[in-house]
N, C-alpha and C positions, 0 to 999 in steps of 0.2 A: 504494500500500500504506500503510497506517497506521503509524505511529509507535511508529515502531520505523525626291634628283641646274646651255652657252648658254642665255640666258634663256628663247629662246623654246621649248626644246627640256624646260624645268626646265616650265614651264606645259602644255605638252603632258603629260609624264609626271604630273604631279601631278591635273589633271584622269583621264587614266586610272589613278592611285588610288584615284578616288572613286567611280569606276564596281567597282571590285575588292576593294576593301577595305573594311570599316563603318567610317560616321560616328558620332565621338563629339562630342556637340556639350555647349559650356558645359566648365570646369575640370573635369579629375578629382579625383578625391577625393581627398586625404590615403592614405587607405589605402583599397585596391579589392578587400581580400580577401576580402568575404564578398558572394556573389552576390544582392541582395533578392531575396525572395517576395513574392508578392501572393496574397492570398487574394481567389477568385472568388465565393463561395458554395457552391462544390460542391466545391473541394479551392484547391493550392496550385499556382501558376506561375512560370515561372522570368520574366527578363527579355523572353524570344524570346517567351512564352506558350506553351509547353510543360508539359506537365504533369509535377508534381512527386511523386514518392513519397517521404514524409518516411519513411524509416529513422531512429531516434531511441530516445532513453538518458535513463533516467532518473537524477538524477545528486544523490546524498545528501551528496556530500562524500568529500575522500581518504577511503581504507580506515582509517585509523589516529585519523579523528575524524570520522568519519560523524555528520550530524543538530549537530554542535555547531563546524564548522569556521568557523559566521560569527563565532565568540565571542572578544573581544580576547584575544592568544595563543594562539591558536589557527589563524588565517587566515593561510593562507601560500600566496601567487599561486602559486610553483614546483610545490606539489604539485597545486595543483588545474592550471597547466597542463600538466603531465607525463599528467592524465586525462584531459585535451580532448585531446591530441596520440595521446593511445593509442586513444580514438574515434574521433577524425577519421583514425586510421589504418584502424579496422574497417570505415569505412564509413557512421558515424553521421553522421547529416546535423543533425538536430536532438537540443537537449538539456533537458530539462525539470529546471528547477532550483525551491526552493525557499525563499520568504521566512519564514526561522525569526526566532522571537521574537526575538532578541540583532539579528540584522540588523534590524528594523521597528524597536528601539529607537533604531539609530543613525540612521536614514533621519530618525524623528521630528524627532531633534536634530541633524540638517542633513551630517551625515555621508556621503556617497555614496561613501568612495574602496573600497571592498573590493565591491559591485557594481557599478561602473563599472571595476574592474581584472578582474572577470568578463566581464562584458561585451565589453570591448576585448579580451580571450584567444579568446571566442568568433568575434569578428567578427577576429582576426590567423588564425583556423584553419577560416576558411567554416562556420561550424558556425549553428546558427539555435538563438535562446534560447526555448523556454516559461516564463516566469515564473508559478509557481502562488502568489498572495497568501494570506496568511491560514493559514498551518501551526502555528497557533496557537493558543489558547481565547481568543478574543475577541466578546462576546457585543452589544460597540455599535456597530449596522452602522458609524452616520454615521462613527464615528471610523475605523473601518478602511475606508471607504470613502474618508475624507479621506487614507490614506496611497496607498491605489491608484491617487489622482488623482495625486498626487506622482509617483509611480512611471511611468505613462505619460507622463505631462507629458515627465518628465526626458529617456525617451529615443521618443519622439514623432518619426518619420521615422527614426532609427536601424537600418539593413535589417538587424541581427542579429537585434531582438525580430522575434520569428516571432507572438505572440500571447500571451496571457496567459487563467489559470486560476482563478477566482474563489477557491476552496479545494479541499484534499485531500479527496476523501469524508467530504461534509457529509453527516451524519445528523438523523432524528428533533429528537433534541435538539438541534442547533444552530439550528432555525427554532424547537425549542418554548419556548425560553431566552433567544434574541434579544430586542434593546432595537430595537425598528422604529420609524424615524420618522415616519412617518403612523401612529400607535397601534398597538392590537394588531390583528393578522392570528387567524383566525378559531378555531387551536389553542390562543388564548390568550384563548378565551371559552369560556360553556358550552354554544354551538352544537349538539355532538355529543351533549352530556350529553340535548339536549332532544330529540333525536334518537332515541338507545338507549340512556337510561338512566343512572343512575348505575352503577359500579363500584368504585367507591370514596367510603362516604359523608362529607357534608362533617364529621358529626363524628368521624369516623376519621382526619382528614387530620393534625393534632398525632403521632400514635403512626406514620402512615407515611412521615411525612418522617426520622424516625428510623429507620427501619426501611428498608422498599423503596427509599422515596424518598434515602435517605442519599446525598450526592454526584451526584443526579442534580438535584432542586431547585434553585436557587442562593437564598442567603442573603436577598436581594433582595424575592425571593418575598414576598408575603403568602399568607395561609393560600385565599384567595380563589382567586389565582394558583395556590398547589399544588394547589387544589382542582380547577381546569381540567385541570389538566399530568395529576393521577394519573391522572383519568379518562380524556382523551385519550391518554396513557400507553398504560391496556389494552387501549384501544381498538384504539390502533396495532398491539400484539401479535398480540390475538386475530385480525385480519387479517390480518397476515403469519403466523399459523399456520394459515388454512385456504386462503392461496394456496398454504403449500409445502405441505401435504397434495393439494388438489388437484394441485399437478404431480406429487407423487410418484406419484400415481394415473393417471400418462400417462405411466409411466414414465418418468420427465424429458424427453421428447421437445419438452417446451413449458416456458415458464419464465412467474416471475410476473408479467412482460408482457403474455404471451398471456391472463393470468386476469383482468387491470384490464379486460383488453378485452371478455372473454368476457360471458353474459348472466351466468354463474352468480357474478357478482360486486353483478351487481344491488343488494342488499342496503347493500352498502357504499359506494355512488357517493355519500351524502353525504362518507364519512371523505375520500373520494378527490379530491370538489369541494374539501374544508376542506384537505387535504394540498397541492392545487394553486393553493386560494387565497395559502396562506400560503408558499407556495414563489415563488410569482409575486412577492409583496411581498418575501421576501429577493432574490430575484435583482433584483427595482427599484430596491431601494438598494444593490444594490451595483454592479450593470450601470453602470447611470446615468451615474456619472460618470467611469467610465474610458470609454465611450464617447464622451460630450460631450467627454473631454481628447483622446482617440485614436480619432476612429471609423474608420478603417483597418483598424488591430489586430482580427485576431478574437476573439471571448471565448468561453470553455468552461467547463464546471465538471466536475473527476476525478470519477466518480461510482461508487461500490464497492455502495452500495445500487442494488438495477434497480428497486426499485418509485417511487422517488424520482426516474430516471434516465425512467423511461415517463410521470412527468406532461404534461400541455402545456404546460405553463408555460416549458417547455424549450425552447419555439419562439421566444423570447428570445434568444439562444445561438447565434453561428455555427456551431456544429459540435456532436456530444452525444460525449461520452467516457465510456466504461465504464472499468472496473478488474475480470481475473477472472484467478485464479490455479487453473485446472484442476488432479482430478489426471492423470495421465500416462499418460491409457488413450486410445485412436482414440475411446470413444461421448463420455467428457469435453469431447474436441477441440472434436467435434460441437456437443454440446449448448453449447457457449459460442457458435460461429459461427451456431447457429442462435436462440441470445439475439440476438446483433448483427442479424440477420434481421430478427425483430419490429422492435427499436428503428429500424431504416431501415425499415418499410413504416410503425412510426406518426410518422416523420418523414421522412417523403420527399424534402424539401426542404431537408435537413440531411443534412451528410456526419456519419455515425457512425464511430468508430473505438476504439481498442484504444488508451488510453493508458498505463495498466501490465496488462503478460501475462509471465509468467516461469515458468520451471521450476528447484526451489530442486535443488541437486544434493550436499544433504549424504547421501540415501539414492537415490537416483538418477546414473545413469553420467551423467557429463556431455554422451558423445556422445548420449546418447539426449534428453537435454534441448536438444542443440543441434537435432534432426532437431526437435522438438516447434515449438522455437521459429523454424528457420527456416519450416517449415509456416505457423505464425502469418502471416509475412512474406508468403508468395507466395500464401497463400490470401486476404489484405486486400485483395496487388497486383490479384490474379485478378476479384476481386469491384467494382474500381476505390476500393476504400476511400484516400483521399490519404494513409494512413501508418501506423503502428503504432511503439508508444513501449516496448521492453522492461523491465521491473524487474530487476536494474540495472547503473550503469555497472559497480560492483566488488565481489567477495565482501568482507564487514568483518573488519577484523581486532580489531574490539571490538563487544560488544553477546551477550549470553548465550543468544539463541536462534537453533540451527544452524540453522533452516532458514530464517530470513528472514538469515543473514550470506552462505548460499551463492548467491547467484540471478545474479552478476553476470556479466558479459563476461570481465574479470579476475579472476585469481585476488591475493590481495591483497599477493602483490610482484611484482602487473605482467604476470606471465605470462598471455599468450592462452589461456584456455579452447578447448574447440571450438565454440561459438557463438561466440566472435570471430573464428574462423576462418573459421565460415559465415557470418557477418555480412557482412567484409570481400569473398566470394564473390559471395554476394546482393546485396552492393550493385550492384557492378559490372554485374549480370545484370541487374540492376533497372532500370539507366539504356540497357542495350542492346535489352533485348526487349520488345516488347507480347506480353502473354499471352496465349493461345486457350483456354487452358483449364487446369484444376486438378482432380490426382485425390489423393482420401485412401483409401486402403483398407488392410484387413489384409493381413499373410502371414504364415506361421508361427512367422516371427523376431519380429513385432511389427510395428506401423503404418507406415507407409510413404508416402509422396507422390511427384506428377509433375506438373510444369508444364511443358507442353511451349505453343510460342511461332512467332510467323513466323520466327523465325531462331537460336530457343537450346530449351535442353530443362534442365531442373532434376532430379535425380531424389536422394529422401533413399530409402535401405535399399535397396529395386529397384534397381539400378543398371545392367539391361539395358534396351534399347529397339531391339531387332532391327531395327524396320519406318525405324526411323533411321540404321542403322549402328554403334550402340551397345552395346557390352559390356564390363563389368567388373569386379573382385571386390575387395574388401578382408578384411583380416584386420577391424576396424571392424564390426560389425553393423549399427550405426546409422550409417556413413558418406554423404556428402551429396557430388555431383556436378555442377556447375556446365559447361554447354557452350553456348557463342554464337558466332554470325559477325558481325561488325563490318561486315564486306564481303564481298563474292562468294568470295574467294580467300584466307577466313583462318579461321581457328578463334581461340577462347579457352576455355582447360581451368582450371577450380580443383577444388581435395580439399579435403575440413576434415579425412580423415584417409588413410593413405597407401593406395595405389588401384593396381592392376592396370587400363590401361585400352587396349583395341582400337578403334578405329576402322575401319570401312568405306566407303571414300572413292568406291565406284565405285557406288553408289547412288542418288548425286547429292542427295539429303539434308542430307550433311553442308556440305560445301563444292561446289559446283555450279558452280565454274570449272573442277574439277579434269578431267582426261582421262588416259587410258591414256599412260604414258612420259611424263608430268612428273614432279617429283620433288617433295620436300616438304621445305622449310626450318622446324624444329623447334628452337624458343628456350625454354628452362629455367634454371633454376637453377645445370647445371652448364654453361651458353652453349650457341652455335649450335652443328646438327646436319644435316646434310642427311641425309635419307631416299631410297632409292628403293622406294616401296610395291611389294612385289610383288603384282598384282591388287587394288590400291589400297586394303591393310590397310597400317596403321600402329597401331603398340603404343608404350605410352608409360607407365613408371614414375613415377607422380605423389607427390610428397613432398606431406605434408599443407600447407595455408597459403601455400606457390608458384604462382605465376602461370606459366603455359605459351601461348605462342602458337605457332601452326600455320599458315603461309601458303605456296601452292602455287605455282611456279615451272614455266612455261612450258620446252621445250628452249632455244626462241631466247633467251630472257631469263636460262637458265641460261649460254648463249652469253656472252653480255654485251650483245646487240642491245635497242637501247631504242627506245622509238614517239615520236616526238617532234609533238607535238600542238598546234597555234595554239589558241590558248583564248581570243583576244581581239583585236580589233581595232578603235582609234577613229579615225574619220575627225577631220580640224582643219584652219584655215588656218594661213597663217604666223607668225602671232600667237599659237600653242597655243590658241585655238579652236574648240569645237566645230562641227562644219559637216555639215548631207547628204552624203552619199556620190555625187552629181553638183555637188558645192559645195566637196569638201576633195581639195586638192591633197595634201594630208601624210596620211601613219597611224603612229600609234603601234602594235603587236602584240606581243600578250605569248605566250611559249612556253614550256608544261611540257614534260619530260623524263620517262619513265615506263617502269620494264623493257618489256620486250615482255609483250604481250596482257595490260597489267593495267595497276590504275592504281594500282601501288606507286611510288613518287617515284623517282629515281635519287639515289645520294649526293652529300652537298653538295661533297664532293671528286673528282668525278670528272670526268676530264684531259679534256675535250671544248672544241670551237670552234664553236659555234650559229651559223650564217646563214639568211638567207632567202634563198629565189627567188622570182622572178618571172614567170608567162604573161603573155599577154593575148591579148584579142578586142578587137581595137579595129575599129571603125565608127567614117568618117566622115560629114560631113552629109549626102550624098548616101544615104546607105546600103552602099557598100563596104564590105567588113569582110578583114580579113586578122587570122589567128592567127601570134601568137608564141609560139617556144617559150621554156623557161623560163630567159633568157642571163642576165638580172638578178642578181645576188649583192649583197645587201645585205654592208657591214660586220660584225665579229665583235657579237652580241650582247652590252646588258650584264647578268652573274650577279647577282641578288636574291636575296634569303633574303625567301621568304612565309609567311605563315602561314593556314591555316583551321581555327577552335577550337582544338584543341591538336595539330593537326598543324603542323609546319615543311619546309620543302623550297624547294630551287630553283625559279628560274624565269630567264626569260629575256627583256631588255625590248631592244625595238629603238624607238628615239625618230625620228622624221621621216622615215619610209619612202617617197621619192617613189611618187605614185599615176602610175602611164604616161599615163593618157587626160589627164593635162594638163600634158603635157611637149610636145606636139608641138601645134599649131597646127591648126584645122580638125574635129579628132575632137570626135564626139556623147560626152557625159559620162553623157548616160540611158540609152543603150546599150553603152557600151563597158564592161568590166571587166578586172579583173586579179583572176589567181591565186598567191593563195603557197600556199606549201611549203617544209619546213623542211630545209635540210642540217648534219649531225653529223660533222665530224671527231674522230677519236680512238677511235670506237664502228661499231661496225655499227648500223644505225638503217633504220627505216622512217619517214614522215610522213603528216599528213592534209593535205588540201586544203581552202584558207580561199575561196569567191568571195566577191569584192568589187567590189560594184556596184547599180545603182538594179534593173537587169534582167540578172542573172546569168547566161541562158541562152546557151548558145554561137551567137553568129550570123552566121551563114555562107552568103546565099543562093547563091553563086556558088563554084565549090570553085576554089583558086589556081593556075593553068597553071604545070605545067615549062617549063625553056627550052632549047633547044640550049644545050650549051656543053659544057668539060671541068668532070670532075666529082672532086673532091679530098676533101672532107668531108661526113657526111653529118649531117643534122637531124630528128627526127621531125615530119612535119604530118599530124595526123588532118584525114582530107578527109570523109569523111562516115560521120555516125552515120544505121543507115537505121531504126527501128524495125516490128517487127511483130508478127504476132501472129496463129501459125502459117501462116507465111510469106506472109503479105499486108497490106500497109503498115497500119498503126493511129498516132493520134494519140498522144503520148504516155502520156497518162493511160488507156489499153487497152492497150499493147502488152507483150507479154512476154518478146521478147526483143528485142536490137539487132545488125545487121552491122555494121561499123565497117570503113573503110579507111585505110591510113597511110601516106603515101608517104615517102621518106624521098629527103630536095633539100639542094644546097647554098645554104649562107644566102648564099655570095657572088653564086654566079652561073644558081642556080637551078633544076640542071641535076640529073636524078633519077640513083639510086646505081642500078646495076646488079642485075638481077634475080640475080645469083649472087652481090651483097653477102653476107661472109661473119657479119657479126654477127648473131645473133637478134636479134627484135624481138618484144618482152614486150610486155604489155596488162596494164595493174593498175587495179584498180577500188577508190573508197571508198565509200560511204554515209554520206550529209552530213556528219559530223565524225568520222567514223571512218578508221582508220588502214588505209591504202592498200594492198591484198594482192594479187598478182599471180595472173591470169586465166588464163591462159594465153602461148607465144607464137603466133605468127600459124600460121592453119591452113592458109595457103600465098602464092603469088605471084602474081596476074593482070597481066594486058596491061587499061591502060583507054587511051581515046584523048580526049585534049583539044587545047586550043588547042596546046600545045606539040607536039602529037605523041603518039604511043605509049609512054608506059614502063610499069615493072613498080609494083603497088599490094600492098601486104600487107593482107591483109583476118583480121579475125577474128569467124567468123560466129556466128550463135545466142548471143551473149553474155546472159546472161539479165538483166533489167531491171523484173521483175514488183513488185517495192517501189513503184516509180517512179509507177506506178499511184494513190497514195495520194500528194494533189499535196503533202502537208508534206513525202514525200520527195524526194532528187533522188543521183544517182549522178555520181561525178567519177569520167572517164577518162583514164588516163595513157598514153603511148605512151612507150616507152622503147628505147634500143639495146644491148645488151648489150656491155660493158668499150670502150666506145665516149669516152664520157665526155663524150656529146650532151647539148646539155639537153633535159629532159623536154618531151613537147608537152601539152595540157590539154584537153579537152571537157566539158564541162557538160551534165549530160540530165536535164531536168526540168521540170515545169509552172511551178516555182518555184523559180531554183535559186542562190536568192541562199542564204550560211550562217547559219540563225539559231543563235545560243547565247548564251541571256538569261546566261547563269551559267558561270562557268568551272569544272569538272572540279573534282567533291572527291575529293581523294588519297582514296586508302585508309590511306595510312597514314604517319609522317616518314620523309624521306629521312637515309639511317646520315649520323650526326655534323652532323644540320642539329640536335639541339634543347639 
């Protein structure tokens, strides 16, 4: 807008940090608060290369001395960081500031400390700077080009400057008045005159520099000079009056972009070459050398004029910036986004964007300028535009006209407007969802929006959305609703104003973990709630500006049972060494904790004893193979605090885990493996099954004879998995389902447990890294006969196994005895059934009291 952790056990674990944790390599920074961007050519990236939607504020100076706070006495860091902190609370990512005259004075004369205490404010509050040069009437490029060099020079690698602006909506007269240093550019010849004419004769030029010309001329001028200028002058007019006639005759549906392009412009492609020539030469000397100092930095220039903003010349320019200040009707909306339209089909190659859009709210409800402007926000996201800059950060509390003092975020002592409310909404939504799609349409109340997304839904004034589970009402007309899932098993609710709001959970829409008889754990403002949805509606009282989170809670997990999960395991030698897995005697295994059926973290306070167990299939060289059950009990694990991005939570690190197959002398290391499994004192817990091994599958050619003997304890041994596939043996990768038998022997003496053994015997199944769920118990007792004799086999048939089929899968079986407190027996079915997990499990969300 215009102006106005034993050694070798320490080497072990530290190597399995680097497999789990990111490498920061080289010193950190001094200060790491502000995350760099990189600009691509098509928008903005974070470090990960992720793409960036810059949310961004335009930013004039505290409220109480807007446009003049660089001015000695003026400049006070407090107040201006009291408005970075109240941005950076809304959501504002970046912030476009400006080099007024009093600052370019001080720079001149060596001065840096009041932009460099900017600066450092912006980069202590992750905030990203646009510096717009030249807010100023200065007419000799080279010299205001020699400060722009200054200026990037200075902070040149600094990841705060986000880019910089050549000037605030340069007009007309700023190229027809310019001191250019390669001579004059072609408005400041008679070019056009020889073109079409005179319009102003040269002896009339004395009487209209007084006159028309008064304050548009400069001093400087000879009569020669005004003589070009007036011509060129009417020239310029009489074109922008029969472009905005022609659009008005298209009912704005088209803007003067559309007309430069159109044939019926024909006429005027000289003015339009001489406008593009002479555009091309200011942006030469100015470009130039901020780029030679910084060519990193992207460069734009504000541009408030479109006919100026549609030359080519613009293809100079990382990026094209408009400036449009609609009025506050749905066809306005329109016809702005469909300006931006053109501007990106005649620069394709060029991200276009919205760097001041506002709606001023001295005659205007501010709710309805927040729906306007968050609209602005998701319809740029929708369209992949890399950002949009609002007008501005704060309503003024000096400056004589109401409707450029209203337009801000704040009101001018501080208080959140409802665009900062929706600001600080949309941001959040912004960084969670990829958009599908964007609607503007009317309703009887007024304009309206919806962006609905892979996993959030946006909705300003409509606030129903049935086919999602969504409804509901505000006293607000223009109220704006903000809904996302982070994860499978969570919501996030924001209001910019108070909100009546229902959910329907049983849809599967909303949250798609959810199921009939969970409950719902509901965190607001006035603290936790649990819910039980009846037919999985949940209603929720939303205060404007409050953050609501929603995540659903399993019965077991309501229980207190957690799934305790291996997430990692590194093979090493004795030297913490990395090694093959037929080469490493030792493993390190890292273990998360996680409620049941989700991947919420467990709290970092909760009273539990982590161990591991042990199977194994060991083969010796021969090829005998005998299974163990799982007698191994590792040591108590030790408690970590982890982190991923900004989640924290426990873990659980076991250091030098002996591997079995090289404990004992003689056994194949390519064929043998071992099984963990995780045991949880203090919790009810379930676990997944890790194999480890070069060949994972369970091998077994010969099933293990009972013995005569007495028989005192009992063990489970799965003797054979039989697959098929309807009822006729199939290779793994065909078969559909499996019979499975389990004998149950004592470890001393060999000798099998009695068919009228009173404990059941349970069959629990995982799927590669999934957490172990019980099958059934055995569907009865057979007589088999082996070398030992006759005893009783529990068999469990038809177990289905149709995943398996698909050789990345493989399926772990468990044989267990009920309040037995046998250890577990293990089988492996698979084409493939070693455990892959490049990546360990990202929480959904921190464990209570880890952050």
């Amino acid at each position: 807008m215009e102006r106005r952790r034993t050694a070798l056990s320490v080497r072990a674990l530290f190597l399995l940090s680097l497999l789990t944790a990111p490498v920061v390599f080289g010193p950190r920074p001094a200060r790491a608060d502000v995350s760099p961007l990189r600009f691509t050519g098509s928008g903005f990236v974070d470090p990960a290369g992720q793409a960036v939607f810059l949310m961004g504020a335009n930013y004039a100076g505290p409220t109480d001395r807007a446009w003049v706070y660089w001015e000695d006495g003026q400049f006070d860091p407090n107040l201006v960081a009291a408005d970075f902190d109240r941005l950076a609370g809304a959501g504002v990512r970046a912030v476009r500031i400006f080099v007024r005259s009093a600052l370019a004075r001080d720079i001149r004369a060596g001065r840096w400390s009041k932009l460099d205490t900017v600066v450092n404010l912006a980069v202590s509050r992750n905030l990203h700077l646009l510096i717009t040069f030249n807010d100023y009437r200065e007419d000799d490029l080279a010299r205001e080009a020699a400060l722009n060099r200054a200026i990037a020079a200075r902070y040149r690698g600094n990841p705060a400057i986000l880019g910089y602006d050549l000037k605030n909506e340069p007009h007309f007269q700023d190229l027809a008045v310019a001191i250019y240093p390669g001579g004059p550019p072609p408005l400041q010849t008679d070019a056009l005159i020889r073109v079409y004419g005179e319009r102003v004769a040269r002896a009339d030029i004395p009487r209209w520099r007084q006159d028309e010309g008064r304050g548009l001329v400069p001093d400087r001028f000879d009569d020669a000079q005004a003589y070009y200028y007036a011509n060129n002058y009417r020239l310029f007019r009489e074109f922008a009056a029969e472009a905005a006639t022609w659009v008005a005759a298209r009912d704005y549906a088209v803007s003067v972009a559309d007309y430069i392009a159109s044939p019926d412009a024909a006429k005027w492609q000289p003015l339009i070459q001489a406008l593009d020539q002479t555009l091309a030469a200011w942006l030469n000397a100015r470009l130039g050398p901020v780029k030679q100092t910084d060519p990193d930095r992207p460069v734009t220039v504000g541009y408030s004029d479109l006919i100026l903003a549609s030359l080519p010349a613009n293809r100079a320019l990382d990026f094209i910036s408009w400036h449009r200040f609609p009025q506050a009707t749905a066809a306005n909306f329109s016809r702005m986004f469909q300006a931006l339209d053109t501007l990106s089909r005649l620069f394709p190659d060029r991200p276009v964007i919205l760097e001041e859009f506002g709606f001023a709210t001295d005659q205007l409800d501010p709710a309805e300028a927040a729906l306007f402007e968050s609209a602005v926000l998701l319809r740029s996201l929708a369209q992949g535009r890399p950002g949009a800059f609002k007008w501005q950060a704060n309503d003024l509390a000096v400056g004589a006209n109401p409707t450029e003092n209203t337009y801000g975020l704040f009101s001018p002592d501080g208080t959140p407007k409802p665009s900062a409310l929706a600001f600080r909404a949309a941001s959040e939504f912004i960084r969670a969802v990829r958009p599908t799609g964007f609607q503007w349409f009317d309703t009887p109340q007024g304009p309206a929006f919806r962006l609905v997304g892979e996993s959030g839904w946006a909705l300003g004034r409509a606030l129903n959305l049935p086919e999602a589970g969504i409804a509901a009402e505000s006293p607000v007309s223009a109220a704006q609703l903000f809904i996302w899932r982070p994860a499978p098993d969570r919501l996030e609710v924001r209001a910019n104003a108070p909100t009546r709001l229902t959910l329907n959970l049983a849809g599967g829409k909303l949250i798609p973990a959810w199921q009939p008889g969970w409950t719902v754990l509901a965190a607001g403002p006035a603290g936790p709630n649990r819910i039980n949805p009846a037919g999985g509606v949940v209603q929720l009282d939303l205060e404007a500006g409050k953050a609501y989170s929603l995540r659903v809670q399993s019965p077991n997990a309501a229980a207190g049972m957690v799934d305790a999960k291996i997430e990692l395991v590194f093979p090493h030698d004795q030297a913490g060494r990395p090694q093959p897995v037929d080469r490493a005697p030792l493993v390190n295994v890292l273990v998360y904790l996680f409620e049941a059926d989700s991947l919420q973290p467990v709290a970092c306070n909760l009273p539990v004893e982590v161990r591991l167990r042990r199977a194994s299939n060991l083969v010796d060289g021969a090829g005998n193979a005998v299974n163990v059950p799982a007698r191994y009990q590792s040591p108590p694990g030790q408690p970590v605090l982890r982190r991923s991005g900004d989640k924290a939570f426990p873990a659980w690190v076991f250091n030098d885990v002996p591997v079995s197959f090289f404990e004992s002398p003689g056994l194949d290391p390519a064929r043998s493996k071992d099984f963990f499994l995780v045991e949880v004192k203090g919790a009810p817990y379930r676990s997944n099954v890790w194999a480890h091994g070069a060949d994972a599958r369970t091998y077994l050619p010969a099933q293990s004879p009972v013995a005569a003997g007495a028989f005192g304890q009992a063990e489970p041994s799965i003797q054979v998995v039989w697959p098929h596939a309807g009822g006729r043996p199939a290779p793994v990768e065909q078969a559909t389902h499996v019979n499975i038998g389990v004998d149950l022997v004592d470890p001393q003496t060999r000798a099998s447990a009695p068919a009228s053994f009173p404990n059941r015997v349970v069959l629990l199944r995982g799927l590669n890294t999934g957490i172990l769920e019980p099958v059934k118990a055995a569907d009865g007792v057979v007589q088999v006969q082996d070398a030992g004799g006759a005893h009783p086999r529990w068999v469990f048939n038809n177990v289905p196994v149709g995943a398996a089929r698909d050789p990345v899968n493989k399926y772990y079986f468990v044989a267990t005895i009920e309040g037995a407190g046998a250890p577990a027996a293990v089988w492996a079915h698979g084409a493939d059934a070693r455990t892959y997990l490049p990546q360990p499990d990202i929480p959904y969300g921190s464990g209570q009291g880890c952050e």
